[in-house]
CHARMM-style PDB file with segment names, atoms N, HN, CA, C and O in Angstrom:
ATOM      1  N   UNK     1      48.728 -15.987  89.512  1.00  0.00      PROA
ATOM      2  CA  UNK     1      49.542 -15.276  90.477  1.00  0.00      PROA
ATOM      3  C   UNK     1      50.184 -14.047  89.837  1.00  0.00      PROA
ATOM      4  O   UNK     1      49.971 -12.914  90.269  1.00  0.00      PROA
ATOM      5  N   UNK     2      50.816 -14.253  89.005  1.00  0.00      PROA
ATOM      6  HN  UNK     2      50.989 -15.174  88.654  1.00  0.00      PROA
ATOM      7  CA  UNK     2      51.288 -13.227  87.872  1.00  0.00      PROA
ATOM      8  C   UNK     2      50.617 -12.221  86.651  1.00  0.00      PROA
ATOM      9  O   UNK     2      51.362 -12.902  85.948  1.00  0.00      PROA
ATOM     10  N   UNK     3      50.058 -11.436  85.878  1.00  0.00      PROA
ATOM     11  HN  UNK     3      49.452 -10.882  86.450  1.00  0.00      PROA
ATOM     12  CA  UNK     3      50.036 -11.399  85.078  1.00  0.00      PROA
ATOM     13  C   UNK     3      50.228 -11.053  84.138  1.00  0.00      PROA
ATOM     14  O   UNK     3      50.255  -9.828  84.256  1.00  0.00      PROA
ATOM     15  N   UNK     4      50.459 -11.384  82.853  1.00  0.00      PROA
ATOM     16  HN  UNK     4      50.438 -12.380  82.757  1.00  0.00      PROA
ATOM     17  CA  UNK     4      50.909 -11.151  81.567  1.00  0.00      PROA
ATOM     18  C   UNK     4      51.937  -9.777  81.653  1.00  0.00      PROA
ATOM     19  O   UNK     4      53.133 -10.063  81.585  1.00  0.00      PROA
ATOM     20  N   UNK     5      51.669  -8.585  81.769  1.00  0.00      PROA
ATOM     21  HN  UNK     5      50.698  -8.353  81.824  1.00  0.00      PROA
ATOM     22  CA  UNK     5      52.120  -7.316  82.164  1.00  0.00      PROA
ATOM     23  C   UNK     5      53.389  -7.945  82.977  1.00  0.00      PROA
ATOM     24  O   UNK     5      54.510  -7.949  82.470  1.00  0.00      PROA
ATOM     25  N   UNK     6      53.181  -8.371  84.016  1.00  0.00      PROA
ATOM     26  HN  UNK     6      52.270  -8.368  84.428  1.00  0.00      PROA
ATOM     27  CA  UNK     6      53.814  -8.463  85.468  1.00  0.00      PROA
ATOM     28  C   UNK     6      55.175  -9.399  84.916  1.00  0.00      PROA
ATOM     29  O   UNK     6      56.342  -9.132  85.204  1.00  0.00      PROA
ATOM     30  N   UNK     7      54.666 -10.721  83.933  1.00  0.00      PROA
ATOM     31  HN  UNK     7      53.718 -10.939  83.699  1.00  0.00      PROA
ATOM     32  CA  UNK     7      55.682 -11.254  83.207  1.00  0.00      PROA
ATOM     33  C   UNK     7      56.727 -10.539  82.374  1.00  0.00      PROA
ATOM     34  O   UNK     7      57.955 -10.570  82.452  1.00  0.00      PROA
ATOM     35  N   UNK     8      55.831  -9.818  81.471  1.00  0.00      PROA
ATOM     36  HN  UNK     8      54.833  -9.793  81.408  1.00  0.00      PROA
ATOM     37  CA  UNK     8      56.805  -9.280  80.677  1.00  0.00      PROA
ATOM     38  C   UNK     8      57.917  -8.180  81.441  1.00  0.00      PROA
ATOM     39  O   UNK     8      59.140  -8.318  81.426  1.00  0.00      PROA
ATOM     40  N   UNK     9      57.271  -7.223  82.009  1.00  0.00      PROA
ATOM     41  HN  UNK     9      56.278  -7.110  82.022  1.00  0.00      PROA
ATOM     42  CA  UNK     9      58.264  -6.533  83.377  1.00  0.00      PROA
ATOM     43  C   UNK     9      59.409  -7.171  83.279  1.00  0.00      PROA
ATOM     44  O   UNK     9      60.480  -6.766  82.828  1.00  0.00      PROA
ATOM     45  N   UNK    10      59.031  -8.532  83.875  1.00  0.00      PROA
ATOM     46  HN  UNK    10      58.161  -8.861  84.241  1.00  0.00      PROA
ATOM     47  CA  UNK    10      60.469  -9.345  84.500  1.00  0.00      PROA
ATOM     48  C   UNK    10      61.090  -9.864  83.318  1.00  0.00      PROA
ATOM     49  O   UNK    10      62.306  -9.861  83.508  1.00  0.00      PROA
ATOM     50  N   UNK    11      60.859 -10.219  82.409  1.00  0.00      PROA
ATOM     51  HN  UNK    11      59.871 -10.222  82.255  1.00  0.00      PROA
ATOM     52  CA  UNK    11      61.590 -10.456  81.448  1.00  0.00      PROA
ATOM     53  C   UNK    11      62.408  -9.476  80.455  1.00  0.00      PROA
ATOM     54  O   UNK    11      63.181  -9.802  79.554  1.00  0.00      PROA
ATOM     55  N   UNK    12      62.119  -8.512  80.767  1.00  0.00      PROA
ATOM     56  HN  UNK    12      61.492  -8.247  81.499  1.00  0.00      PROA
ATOM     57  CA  UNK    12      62.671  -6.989  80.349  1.00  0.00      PROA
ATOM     58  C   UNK    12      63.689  -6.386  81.521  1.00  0.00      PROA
ATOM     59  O   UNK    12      64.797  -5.939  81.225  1.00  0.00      PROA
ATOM     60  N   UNK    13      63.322  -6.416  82.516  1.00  0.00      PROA
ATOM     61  HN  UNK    13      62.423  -6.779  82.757  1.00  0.00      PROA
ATOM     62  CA  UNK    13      64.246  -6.355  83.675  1.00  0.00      PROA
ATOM     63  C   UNK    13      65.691  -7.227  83.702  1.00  0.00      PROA
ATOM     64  O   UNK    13      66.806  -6.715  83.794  1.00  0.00      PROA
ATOM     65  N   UNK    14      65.419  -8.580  83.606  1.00  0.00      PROA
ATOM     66  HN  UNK    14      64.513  -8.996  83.531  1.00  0.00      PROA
ATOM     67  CA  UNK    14      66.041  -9.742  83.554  1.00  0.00      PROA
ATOM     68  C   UNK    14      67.325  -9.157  82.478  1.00  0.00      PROA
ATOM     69  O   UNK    14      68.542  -9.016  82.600  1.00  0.00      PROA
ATOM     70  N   UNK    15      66.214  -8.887  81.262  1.00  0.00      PROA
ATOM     71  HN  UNK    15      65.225  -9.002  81.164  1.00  0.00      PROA
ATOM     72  CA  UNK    15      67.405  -9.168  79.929  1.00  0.00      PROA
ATOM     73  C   UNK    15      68.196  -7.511  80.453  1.00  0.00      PROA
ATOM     74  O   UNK    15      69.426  -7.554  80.469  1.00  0.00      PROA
ATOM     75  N   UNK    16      67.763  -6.587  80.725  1.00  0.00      PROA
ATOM     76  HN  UNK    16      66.764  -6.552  80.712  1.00  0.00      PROA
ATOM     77  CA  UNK    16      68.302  -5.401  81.243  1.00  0.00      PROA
ATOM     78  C   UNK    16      69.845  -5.933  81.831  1.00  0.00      PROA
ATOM     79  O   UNK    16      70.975  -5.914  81.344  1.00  0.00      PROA
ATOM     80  N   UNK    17      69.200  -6.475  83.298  1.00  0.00      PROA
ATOM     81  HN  UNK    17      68.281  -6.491  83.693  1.00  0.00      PROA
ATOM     82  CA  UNK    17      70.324  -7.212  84.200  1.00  0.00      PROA
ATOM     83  C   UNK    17      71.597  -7.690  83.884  1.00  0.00      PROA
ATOM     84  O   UNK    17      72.678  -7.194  84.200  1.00  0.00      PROA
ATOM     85  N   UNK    18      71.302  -9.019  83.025  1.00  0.00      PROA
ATOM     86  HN  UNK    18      70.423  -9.422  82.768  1.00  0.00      PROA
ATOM     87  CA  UNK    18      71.858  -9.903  82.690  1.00  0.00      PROA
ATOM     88  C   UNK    18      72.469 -10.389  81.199  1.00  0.00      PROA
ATOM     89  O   UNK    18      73.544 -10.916  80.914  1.00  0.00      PROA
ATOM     90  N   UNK    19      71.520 -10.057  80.515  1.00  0.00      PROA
ATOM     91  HN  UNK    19      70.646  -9.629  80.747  1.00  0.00      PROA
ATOM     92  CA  UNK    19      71.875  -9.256  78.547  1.00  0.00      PROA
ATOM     93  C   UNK    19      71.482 -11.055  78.293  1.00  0.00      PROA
ATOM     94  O   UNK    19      72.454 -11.709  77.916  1.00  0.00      PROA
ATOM     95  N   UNK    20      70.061 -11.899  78.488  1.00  0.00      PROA
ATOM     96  HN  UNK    20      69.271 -11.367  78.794  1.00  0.00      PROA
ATOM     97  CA  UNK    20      69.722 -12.719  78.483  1.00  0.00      PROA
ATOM     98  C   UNK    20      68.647 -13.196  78.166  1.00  0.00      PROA
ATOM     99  O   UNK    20      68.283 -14.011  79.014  1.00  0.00      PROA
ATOM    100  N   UNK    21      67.568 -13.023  76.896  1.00  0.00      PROA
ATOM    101  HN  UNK    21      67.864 -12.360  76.208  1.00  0.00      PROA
ATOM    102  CA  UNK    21      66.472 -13.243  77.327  1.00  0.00      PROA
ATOM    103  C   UNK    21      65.872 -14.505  77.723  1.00  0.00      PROA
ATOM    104  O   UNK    21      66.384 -15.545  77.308  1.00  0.00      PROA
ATOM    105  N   UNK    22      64.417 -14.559  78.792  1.00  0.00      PROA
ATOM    106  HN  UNK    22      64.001 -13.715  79.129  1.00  0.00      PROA
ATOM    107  CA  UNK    22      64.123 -16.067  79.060  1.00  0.00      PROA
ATOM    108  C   UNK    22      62.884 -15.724  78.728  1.00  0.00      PROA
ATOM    109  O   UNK    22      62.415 -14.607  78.509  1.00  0.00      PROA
ATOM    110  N   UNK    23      62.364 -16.832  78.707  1.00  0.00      PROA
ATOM    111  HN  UNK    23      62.744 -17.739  78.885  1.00  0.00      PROA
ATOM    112  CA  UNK    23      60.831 -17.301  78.131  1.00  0.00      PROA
ATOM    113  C   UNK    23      59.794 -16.967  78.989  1.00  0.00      PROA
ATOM    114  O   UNK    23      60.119 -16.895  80.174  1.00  0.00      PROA
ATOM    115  N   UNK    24      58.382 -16.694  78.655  1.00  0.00      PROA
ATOM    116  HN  UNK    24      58.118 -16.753  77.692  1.00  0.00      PROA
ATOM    117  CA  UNK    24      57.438 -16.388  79.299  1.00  0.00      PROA
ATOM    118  C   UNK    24      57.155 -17.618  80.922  1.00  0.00      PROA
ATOM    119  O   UNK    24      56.627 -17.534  82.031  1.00  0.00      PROA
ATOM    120  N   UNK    25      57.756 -18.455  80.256  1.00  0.00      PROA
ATOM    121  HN  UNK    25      58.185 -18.523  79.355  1.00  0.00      PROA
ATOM    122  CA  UNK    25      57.765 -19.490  81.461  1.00  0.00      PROA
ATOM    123  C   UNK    25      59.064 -19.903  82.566  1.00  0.00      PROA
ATOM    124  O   UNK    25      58.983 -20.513  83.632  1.00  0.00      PROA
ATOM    125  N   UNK    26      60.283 -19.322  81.873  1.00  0.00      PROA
ATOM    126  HN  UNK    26      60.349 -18.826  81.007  1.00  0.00      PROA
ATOM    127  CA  UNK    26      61.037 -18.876  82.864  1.00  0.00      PROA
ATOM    128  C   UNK    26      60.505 -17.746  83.820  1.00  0.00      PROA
ATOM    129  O   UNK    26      60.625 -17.910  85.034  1.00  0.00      PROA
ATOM    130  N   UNK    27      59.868 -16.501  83.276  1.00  0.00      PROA
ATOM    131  HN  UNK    27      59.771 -16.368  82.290  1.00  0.00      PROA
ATOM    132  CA  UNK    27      59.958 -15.511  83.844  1.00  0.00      PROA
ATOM    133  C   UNK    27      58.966 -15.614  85.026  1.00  0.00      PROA
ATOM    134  O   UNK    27      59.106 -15.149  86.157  1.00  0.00      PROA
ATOM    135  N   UNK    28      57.740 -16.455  84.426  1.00  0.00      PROA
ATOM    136  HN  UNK    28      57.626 -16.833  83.507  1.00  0.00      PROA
ATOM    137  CA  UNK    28      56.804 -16.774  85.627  1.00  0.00      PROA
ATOM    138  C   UNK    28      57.457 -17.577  86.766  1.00  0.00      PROA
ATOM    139  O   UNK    28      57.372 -17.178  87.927  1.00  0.00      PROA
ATOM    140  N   UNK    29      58.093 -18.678  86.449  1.00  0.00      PROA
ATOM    141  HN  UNK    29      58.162 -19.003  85.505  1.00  0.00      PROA
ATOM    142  CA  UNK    29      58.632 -19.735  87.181  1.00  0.00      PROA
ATOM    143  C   UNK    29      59.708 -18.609  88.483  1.00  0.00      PROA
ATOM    144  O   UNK    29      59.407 -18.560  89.676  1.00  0.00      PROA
ATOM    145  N   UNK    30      60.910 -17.836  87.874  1.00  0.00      PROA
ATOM    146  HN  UNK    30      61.154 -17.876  86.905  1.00  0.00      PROA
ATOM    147  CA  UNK    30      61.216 -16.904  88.330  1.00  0.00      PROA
ATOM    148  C   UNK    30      60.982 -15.631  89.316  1.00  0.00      PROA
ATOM    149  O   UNK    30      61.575 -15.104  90.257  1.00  0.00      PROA
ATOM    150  N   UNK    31      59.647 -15.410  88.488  1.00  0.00      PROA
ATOM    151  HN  UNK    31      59.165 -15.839  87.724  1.00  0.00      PROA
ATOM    152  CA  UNK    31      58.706 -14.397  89.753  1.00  0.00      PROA
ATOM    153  C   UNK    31      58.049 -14.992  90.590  1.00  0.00      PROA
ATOM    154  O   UNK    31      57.752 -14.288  91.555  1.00  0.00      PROA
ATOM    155  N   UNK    32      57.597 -16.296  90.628  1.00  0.00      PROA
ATOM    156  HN  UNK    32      57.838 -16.868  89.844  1.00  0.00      PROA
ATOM    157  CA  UNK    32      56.719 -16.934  91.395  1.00  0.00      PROA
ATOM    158  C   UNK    32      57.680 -17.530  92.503  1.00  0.00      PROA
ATOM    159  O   UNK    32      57.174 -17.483  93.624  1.00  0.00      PROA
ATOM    160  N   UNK    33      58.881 -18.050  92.452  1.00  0.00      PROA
ATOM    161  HN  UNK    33      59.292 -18.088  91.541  1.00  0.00      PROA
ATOM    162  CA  UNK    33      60.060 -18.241  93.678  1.00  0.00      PROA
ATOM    163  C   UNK    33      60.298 -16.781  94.219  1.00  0.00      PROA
ATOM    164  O   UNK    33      60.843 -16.592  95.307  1.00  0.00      PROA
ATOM    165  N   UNK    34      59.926 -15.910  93.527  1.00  0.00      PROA
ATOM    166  HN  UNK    34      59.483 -16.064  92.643  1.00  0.00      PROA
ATOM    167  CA  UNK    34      60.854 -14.452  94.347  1.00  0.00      PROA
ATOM    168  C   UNK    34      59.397 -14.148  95.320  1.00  0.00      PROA
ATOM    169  O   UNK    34      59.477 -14.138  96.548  1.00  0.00      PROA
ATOM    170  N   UNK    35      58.079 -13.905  94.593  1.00  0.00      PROA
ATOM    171  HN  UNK    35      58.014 -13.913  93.595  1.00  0.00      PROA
ATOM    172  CA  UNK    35      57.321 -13.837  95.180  1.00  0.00      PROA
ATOM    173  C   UNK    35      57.165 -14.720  96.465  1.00  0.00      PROA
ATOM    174  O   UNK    35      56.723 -14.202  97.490  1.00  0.00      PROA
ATOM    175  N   UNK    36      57.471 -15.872  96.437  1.00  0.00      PROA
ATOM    176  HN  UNK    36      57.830 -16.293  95.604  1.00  0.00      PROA
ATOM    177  CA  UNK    36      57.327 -16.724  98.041  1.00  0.00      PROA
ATOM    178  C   UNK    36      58.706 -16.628  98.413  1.00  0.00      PROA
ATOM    179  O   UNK    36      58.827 -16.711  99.635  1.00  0.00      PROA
ATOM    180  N   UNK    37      59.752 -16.488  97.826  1.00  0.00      PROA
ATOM    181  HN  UNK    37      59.654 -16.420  96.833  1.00  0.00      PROA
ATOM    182  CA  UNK    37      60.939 -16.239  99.249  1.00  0.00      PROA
ATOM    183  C   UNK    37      60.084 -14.935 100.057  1.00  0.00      PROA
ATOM    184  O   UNK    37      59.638 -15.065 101.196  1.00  0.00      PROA
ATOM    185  N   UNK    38      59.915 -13.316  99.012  1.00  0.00      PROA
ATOM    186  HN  UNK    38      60.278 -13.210  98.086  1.00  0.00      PROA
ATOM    187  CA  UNK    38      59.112 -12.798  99.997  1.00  0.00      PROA
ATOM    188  C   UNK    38      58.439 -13.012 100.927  1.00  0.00      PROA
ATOM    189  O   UNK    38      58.546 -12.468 102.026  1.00  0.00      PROA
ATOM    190  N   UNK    39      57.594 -13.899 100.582  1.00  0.00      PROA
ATOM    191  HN  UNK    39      57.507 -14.341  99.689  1.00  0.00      PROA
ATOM    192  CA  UNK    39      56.474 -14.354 101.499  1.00  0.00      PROA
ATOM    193  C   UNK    39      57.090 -14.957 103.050  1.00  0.00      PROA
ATOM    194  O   UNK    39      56.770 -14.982 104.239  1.00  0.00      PROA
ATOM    195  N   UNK    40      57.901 -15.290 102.374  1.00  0.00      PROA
ATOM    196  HN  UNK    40      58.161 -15.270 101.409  1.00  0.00      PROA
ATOM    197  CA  UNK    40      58.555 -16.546 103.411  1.00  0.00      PROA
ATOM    198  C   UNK    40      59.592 -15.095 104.554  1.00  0.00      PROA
ATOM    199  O   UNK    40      59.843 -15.397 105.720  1.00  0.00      PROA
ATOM    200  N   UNK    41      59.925 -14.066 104.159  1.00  0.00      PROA
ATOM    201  HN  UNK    41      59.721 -13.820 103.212  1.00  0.00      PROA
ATOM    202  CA  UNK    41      60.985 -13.657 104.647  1.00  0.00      PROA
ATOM    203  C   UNK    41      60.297 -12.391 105.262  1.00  0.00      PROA
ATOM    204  O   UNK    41      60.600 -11.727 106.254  1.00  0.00      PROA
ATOM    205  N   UNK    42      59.709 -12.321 104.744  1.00  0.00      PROA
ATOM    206  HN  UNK    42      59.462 -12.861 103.939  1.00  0.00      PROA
ATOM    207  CA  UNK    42      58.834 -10.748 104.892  1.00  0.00      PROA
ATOM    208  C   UNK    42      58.303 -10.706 106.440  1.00  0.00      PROA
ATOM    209  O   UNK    42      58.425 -11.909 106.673  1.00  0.00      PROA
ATOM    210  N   UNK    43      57.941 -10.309 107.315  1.00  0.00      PROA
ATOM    211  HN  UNK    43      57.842  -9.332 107.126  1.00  0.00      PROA
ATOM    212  CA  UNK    43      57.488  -9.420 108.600  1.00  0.00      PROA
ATOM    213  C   UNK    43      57.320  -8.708 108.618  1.00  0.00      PROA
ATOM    214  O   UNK    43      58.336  -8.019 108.716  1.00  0.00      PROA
ATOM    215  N   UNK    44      55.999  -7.896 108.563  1.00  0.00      PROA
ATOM    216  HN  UNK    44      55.174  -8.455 108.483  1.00  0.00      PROA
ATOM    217  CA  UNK    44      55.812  -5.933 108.911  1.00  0.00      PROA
ATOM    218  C   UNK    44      56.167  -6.059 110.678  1.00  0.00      PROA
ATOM    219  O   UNK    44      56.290  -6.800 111.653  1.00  0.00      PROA
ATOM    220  N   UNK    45      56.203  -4.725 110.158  1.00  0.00      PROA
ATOM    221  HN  UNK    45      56.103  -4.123 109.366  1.00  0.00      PROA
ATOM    222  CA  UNK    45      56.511  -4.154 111.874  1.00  0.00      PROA
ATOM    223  C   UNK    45      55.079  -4.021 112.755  1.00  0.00      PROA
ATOM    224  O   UNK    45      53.943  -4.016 112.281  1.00  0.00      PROA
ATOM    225  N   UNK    46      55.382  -3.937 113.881  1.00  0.00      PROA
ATOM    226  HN  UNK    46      56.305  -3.941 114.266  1.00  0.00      PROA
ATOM    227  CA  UNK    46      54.405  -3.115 114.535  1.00  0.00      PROA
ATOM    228  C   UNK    46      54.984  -1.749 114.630  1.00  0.00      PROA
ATOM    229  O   UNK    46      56.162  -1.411 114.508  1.00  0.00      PROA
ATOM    230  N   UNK    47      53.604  -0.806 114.947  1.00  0.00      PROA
ATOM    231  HN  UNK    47      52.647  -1.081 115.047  1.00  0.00      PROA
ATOM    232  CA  UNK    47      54.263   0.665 115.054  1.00  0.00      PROA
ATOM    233  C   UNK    47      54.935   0.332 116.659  1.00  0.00      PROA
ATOM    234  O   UNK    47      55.749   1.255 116.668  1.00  0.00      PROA
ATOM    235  N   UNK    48      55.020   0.030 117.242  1.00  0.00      PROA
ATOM    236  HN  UNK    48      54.359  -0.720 117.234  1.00  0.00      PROA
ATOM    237  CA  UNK    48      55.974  -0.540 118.627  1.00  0.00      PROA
ATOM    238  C   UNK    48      57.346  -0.671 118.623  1.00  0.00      PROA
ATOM    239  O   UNK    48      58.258  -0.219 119.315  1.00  0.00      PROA
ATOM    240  N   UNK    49      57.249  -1.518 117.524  1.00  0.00      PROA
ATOM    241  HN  UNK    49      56.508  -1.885 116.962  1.00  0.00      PROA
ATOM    242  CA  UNK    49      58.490  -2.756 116.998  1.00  0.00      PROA
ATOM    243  C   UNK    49      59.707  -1.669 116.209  1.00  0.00      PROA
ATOM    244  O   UNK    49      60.937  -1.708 116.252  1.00  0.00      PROA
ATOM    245  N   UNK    50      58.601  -0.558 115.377  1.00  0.00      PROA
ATOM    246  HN  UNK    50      57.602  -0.526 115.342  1.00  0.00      PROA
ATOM    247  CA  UNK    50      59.230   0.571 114.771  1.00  0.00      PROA
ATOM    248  C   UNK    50      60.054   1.527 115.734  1.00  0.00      PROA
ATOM    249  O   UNK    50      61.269   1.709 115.815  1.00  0.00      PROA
ATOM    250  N   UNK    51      59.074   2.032 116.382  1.00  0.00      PROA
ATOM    251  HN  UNK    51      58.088   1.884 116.317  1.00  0.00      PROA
ATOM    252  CA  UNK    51      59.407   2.713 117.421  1.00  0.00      PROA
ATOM    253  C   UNK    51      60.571   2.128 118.482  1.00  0.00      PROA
ATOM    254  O   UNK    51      61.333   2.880 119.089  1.00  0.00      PROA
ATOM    255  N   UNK    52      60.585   0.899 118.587  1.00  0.00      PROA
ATOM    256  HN  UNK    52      59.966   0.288 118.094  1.00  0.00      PROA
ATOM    257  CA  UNK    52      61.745   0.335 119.364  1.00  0.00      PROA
ATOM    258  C   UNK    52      62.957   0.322 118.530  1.00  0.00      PROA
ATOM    259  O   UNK    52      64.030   0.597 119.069  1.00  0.00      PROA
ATOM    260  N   UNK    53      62.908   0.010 117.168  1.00  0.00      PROA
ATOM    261  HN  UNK    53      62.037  -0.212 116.730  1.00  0.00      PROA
ATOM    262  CA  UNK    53      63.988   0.119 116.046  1.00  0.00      PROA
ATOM    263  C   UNK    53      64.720   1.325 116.062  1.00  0.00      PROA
ATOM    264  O   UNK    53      65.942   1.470 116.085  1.00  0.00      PROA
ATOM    265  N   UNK    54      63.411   2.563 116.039  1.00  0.00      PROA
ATOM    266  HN  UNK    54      62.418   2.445 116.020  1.00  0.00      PROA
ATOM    267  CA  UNK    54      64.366   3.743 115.897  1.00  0.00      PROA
ATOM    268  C   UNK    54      65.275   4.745 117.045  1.00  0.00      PROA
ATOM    269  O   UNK    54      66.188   5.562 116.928  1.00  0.00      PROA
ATOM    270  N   UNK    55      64.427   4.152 118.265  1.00  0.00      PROA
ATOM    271  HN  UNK    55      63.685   3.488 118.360  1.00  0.00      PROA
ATOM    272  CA  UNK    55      65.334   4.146 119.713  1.00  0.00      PROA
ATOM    273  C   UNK    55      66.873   3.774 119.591  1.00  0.00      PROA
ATOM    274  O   UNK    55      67.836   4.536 119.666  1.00  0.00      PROA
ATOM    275  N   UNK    56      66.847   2.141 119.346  1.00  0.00      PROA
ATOM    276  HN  UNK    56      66.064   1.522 119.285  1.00  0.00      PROA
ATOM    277  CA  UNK    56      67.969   1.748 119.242  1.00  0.00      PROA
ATOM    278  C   UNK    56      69.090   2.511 118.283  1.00  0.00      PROA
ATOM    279  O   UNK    56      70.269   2.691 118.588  1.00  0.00      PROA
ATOM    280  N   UNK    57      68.274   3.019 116.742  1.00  0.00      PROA
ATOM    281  HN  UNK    57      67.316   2.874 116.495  1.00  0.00      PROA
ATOM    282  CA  UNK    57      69.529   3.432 116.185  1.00  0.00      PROA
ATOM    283  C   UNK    57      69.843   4.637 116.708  1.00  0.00      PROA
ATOM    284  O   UNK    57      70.925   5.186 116.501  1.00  0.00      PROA
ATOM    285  N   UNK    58      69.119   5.013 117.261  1.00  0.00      PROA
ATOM    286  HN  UNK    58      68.240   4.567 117.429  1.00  0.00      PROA
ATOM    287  CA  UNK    58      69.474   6.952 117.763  1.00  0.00      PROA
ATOM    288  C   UNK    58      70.546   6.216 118.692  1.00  0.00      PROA
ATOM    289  O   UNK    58      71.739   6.325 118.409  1.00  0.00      PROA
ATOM    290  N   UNK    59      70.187   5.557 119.664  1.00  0.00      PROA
ATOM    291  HN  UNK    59      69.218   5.468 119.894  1.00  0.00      PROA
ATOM    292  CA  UNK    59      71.335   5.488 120.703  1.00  0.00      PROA
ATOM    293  C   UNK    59      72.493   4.380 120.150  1.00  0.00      PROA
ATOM    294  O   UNK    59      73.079   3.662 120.960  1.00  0.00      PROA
ATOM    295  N   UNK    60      72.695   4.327 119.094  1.00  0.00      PROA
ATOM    296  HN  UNK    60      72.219   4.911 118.436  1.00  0.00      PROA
ATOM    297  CA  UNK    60      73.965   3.431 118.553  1.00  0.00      PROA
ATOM    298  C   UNK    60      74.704   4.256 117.830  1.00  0.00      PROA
ATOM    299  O   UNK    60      75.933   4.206 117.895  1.00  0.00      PROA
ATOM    300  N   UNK    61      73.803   5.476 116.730  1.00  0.00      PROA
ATOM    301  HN  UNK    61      72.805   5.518 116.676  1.00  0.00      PROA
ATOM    302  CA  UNK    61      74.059   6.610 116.005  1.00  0.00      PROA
ATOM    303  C   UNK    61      73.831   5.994 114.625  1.00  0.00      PROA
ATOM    304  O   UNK    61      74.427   6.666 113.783  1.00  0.00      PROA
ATOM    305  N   UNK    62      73.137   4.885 114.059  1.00  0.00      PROA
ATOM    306  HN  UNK    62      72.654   4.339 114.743  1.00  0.00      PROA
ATOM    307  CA  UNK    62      72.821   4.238 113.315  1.00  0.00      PROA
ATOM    308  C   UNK    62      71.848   4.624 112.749  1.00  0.00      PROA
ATOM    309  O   UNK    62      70.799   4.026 112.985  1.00  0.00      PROA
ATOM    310  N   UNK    63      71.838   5.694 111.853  1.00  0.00      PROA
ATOM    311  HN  UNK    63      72.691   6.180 111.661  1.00  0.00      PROA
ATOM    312  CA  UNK    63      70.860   6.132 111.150  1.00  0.00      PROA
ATOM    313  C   UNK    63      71.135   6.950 110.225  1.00  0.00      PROA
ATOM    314  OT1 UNK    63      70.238   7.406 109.517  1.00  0.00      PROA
TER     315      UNK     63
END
């Protein structure tokens, strides 16, 4: 799901963040929950759905 590259990223990010380093198997374990909350949370739009979004903020002034 991850690879090697993609690990280290996050484990460089992480220690950036947090001033922490974790292990190649934290970091997978870590990206692999963020990757499926995404999954889990994520919805694209339709260009419709867009277009109805940006209606609304014009007429709220939300933008």
């Amino acid at each position: 799901m991850l690879s090697d590259e993609q690990i280290t990223k996050y484990q460089t990010l992480y220690k950036n963040r947090f001033g922490k380093d974790i292990s190649q198997e934290e970091a997978y374990e870590h990206g692999a929950k963020l990757i499926r909350f995404v999954e889990l949370i994520y919805k694209p739009m339709t260009e419709t759905e867009y277009q109805q979004l940006q209606e609304r903020r014009r007429e709220t002034g939300d933008l």
